[in-house]
Backbone as ProteinMPNN parsed JSONL, in Angstrom:
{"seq_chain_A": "XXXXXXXXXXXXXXXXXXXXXXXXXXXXXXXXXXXXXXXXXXXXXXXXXXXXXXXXXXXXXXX", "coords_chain_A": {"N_chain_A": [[0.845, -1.178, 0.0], [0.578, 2.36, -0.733], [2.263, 4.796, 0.574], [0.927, 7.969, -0.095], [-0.86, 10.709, -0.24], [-4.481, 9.807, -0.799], [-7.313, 10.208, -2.808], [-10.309, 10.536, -1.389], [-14.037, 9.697, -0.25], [-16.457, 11.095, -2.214], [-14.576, 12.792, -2.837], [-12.322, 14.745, -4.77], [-9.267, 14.231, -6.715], [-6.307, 15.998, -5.879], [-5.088, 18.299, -8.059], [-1.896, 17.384, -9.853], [1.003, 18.97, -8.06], [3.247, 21.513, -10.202], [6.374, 21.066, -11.392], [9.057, 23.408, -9.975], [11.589, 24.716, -9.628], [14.015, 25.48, -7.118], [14.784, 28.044, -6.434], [13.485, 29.692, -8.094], [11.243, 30.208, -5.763], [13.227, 31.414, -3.918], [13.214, 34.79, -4.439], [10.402, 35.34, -3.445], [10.298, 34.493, -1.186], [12.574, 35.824, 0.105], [11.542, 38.474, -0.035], [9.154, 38.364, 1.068], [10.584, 38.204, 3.935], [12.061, 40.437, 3.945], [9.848, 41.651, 4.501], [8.562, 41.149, 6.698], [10.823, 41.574, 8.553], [10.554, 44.292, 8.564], [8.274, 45.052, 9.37], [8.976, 44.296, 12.205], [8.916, 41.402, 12.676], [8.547, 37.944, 13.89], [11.272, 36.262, 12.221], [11.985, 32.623, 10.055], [14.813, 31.849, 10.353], [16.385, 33.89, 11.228], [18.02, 35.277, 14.178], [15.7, 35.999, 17.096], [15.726, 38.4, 19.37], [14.043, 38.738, 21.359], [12.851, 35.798, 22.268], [15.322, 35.476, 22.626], [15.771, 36.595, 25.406], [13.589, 35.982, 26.645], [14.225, 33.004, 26.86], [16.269, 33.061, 28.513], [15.943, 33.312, 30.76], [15.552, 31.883, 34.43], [13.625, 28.749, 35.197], [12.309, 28.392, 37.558], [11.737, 31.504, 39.876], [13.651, 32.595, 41.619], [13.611, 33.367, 45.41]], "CA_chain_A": [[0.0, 0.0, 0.0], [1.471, 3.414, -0.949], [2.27, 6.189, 1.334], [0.447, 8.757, -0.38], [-2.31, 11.174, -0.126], [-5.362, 9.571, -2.126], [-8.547, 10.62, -2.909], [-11.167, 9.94, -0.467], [-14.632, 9.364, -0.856], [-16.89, 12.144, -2.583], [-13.354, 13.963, -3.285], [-11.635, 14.657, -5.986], [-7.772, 13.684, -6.336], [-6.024, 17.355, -6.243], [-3.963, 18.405, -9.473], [-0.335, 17.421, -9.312], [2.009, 20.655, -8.678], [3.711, 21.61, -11.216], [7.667, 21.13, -10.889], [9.472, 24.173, -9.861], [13.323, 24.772, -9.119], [13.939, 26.533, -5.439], [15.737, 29.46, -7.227], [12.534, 30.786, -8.267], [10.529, 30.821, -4.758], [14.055, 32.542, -3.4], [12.629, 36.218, -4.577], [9.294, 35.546, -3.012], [10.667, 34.29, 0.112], [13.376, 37.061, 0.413], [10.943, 39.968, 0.342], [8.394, 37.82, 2.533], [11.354, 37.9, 5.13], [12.408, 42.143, 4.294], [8.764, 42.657, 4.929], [8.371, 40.626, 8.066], [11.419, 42.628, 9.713], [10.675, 45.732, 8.508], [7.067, 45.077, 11.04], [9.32, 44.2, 13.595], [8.047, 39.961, 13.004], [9.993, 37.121, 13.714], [11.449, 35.255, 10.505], [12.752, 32.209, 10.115], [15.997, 31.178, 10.401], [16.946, 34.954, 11.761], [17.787, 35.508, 15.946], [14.769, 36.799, 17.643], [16.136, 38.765, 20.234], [12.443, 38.31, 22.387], [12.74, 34.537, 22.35], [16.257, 35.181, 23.609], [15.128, 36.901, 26.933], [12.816, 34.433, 27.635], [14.98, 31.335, 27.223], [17.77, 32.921, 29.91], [15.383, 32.873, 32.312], [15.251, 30.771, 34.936], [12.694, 28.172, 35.483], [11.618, 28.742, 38.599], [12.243, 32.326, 39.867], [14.378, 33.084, 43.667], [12.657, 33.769, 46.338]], "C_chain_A": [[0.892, 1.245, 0.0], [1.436, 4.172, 0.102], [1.782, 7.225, 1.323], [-1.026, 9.476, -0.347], [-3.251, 10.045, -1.142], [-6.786, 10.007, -1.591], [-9.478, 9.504, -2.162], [-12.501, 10.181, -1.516], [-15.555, 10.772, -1.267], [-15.745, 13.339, -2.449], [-12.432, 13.863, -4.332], [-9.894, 14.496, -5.586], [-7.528, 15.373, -6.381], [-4.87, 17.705, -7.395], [-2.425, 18.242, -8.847], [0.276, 18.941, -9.182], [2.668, 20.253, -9.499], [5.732, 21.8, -10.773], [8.456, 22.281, -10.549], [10.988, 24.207, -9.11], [13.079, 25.986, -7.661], [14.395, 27.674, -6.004], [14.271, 30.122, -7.872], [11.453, 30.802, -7.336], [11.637, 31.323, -3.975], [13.61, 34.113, -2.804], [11.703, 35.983, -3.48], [9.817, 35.705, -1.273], [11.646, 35.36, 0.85], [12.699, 38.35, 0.532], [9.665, 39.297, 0.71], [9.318, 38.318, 3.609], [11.946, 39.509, 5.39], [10.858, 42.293, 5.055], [8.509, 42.264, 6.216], [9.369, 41.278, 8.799], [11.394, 43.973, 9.486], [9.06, 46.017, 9.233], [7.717, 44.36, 12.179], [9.193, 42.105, 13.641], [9.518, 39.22, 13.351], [10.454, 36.363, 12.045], [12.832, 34.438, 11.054], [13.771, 32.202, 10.003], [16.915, 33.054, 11.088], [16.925, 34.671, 13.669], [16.718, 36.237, 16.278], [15.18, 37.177, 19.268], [14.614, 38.798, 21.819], [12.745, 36.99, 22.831], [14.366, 34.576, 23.177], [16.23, 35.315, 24.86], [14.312, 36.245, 27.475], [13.161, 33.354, 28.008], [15.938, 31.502, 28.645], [16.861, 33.024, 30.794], [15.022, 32.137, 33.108], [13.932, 29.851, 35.191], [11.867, 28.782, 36.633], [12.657, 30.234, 39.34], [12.777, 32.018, 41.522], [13.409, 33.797, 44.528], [13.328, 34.503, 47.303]], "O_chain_A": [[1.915, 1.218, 0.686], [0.335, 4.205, 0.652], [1.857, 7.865, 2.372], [-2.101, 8.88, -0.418], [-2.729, 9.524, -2.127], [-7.232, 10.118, -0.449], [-9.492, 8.275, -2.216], [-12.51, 10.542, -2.693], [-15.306, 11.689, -0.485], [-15.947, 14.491, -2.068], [-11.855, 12.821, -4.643], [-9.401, 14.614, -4.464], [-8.428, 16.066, -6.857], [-3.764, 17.168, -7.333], [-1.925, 18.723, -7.83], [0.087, 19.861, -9.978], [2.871, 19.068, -9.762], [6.167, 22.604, -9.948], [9.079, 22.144, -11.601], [11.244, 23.643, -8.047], [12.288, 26.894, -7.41], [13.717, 28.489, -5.38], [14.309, 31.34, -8.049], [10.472, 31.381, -7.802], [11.139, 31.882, -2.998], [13.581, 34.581, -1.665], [12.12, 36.416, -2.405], [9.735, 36.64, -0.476], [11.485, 35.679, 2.028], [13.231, 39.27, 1.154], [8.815, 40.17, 0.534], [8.683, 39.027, 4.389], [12.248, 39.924, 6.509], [10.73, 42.977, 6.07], [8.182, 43.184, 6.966], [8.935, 41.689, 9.875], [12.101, 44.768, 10.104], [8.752, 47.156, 9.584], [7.019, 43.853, 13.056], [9.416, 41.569, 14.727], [10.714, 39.493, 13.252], [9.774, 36.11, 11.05], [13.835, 34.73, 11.705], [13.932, 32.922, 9.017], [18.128, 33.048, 11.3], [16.061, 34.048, 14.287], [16.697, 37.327, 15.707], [14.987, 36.405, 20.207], [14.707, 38.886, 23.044], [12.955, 36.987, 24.044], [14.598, 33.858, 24.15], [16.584, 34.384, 25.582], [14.275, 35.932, 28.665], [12.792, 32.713, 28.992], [16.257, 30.665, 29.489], [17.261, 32.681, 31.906], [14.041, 31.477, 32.765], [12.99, 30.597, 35.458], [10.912, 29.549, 36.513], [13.886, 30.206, 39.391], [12.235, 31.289, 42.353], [12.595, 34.668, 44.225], [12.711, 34.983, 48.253]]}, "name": "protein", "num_of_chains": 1, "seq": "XXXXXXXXXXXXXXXXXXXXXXXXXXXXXXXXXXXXXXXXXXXXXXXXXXXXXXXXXXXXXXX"}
């Protein structure tokens, strides 16, 4: 038995994608990722200096 999605019942199969080389969702993804830090967002694979201040902190705080 295959591994793959398949069409269930009263559903249609969904069109194959169409092949595409990574070199042309690059662009898209590169000014996805200007526009997400130019609102301040996080983006992948960048440091989020927020997420850093939260990790150094200790579990349980001193009393």
């Amino acid at each position: 038995m295959p591994l793959a999605p398949q069409a269930g019942y009263g559903r249609a199969a969904a069109p194959a994608a169409s092949p595409r080389g990574a070199s042309e969702a690059v662009p898209v993804f590169a000014a996805l990722a200007r526009e997400w830090r130019a609102q301040g967002r996080a983006v992948p694979g960048a440091r989020d200096p927020e997420w850093d201040v939260l990790v150094r902190r200790p579990v349980w705080p001193r009393r």
